[in-house]
N, C-alpha and C positions, 0 to 999 in steps of 0.2 A: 549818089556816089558810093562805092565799094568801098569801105574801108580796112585797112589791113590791119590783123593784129598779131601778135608775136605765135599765137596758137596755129592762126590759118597760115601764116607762113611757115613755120616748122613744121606743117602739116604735107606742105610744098615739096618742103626741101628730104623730107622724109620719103614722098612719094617718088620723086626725083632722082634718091640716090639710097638704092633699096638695101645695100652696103655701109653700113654706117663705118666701115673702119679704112674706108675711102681718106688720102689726104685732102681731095678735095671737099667730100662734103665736111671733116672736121673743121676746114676753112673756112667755110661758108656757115657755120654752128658760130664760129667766136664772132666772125661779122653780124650775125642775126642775134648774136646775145649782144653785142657792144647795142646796136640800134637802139635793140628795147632796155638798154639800161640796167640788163642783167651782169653785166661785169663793167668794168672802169678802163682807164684807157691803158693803165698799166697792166692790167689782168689782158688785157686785148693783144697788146703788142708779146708781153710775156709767151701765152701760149701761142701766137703765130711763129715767134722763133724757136718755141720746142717742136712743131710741125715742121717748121722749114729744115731743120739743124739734127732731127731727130736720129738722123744715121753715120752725126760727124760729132760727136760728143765734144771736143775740145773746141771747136767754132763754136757749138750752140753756147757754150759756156760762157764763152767772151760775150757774143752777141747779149746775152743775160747781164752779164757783168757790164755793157754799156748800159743797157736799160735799166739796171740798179740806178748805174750813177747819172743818167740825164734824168731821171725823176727820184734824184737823190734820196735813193732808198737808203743809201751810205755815205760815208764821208769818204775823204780822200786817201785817207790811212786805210781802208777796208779796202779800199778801191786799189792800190798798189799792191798790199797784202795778199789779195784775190788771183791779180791780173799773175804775181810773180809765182803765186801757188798754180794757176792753170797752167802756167809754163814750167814749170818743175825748177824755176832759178833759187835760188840761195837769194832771203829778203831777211834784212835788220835795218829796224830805223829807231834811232833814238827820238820817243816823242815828247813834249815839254809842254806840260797843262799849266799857263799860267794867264792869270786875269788882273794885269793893272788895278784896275777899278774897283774890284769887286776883294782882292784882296793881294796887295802889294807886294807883301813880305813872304807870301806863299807860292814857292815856285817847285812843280812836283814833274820830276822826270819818269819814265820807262821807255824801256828797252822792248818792242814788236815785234816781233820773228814767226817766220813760218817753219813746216818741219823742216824743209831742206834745206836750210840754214843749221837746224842744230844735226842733222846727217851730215853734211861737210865739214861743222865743226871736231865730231865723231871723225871722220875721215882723217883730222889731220892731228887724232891724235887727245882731242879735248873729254876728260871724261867728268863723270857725274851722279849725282844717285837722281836728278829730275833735270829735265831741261832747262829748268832755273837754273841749274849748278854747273851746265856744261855753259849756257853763256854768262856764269860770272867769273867759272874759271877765264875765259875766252877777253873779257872785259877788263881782268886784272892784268891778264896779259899786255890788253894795248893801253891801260893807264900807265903801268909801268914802262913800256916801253917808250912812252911820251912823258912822264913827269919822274922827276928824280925825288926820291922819297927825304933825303934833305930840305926841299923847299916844301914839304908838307910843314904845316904848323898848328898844334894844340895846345890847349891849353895845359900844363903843368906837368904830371907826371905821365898822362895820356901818351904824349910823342915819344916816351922811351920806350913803354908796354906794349905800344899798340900797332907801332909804325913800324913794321919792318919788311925787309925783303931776303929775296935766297936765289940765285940759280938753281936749274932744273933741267937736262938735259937743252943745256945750252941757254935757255929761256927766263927772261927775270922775273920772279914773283913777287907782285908787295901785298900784305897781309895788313888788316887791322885787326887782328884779334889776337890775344896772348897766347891763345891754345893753335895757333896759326903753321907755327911750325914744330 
């Protein structure tokens, strides 16, 4: 019996398709390497969506961006981050790393964003010397707008020095720092 090997077959597929920059025989390369276990199934599927996608940039991209997250290349914060940057949408999510178990007392927030989130922020106005500073001006905005800086509470002299606010072309600011206003 003849046996096949990955040599005589790409020997084949060589003879066969004397164009190697053919979409088809590049197809017929990532099936002849998944076979012989020259790439994984994610490398397999990966390149068949830049071949398929390869003239439509913002499908192939999603298509990628599903194949990340069904062989969770990413988590679900990379995955909405991603999905909102391929679309050009304005994304912030507050994310919150804490672990009962592992340690209780330790509960550690941040704040995700992509750039057209801080472009719109820019757009409406928010400014900054880094895009850290344009979403905290952005942040003090909607804390203050949500919590009245009287029911803040510190310990001793801190709430005098520290805790304060101002309007600003219309807009309330609360500040913890002395040098603030």
């Amino acid at each position: 019996m003849f046996k096949q090997t990955y040599e005589k077959e790409l020997k084949k597929l060589d003879k066969k398709y004397p164009y190697k920059d053919s979409k088809e025989y590049k197809e017929l390369l990532v099936e002849l390497n998944f076979k012989y276990k020259k790439i994984d199934e994610y490398t397999k599927f990966k390149q068949l969506i830049e071949l398929e996608y390869s003239d439509n940039e913002k499908e192939r991209e999603l298509k990628l961006l599903e194949l990340d997250k069904k062989f969770q290349k990413i988590d679900q914060l990379e995955y909405e981050k991603r999905l909102n940057d391929i679309n050009k949408n304005p994304w912030a999510k507050i994310h919150f790393n804490y672990n009962e178990e592992e340690d209780p007392g330790n509960i550690q927030t941040e704040i995700v964003y992509n750039e057209y989130f801080i472009k719109k922020l820019q757009e409406q106005g928010y400014i900054g010397n880094s895009n850290d500073d344009i979403v905290q001006s952005w942040l003090s905005q909607v804390f203050a707008a949500n919590v009245d800086p009287s029911d803040l509470n510190f310990d001793g002299e801190m709430s005098k020095t520290f805790v304060k606010s101002k309007t600003i072309d219309g807009k309330k600011i609360v500040g913890w720092q002395e040098n603030f206003f």
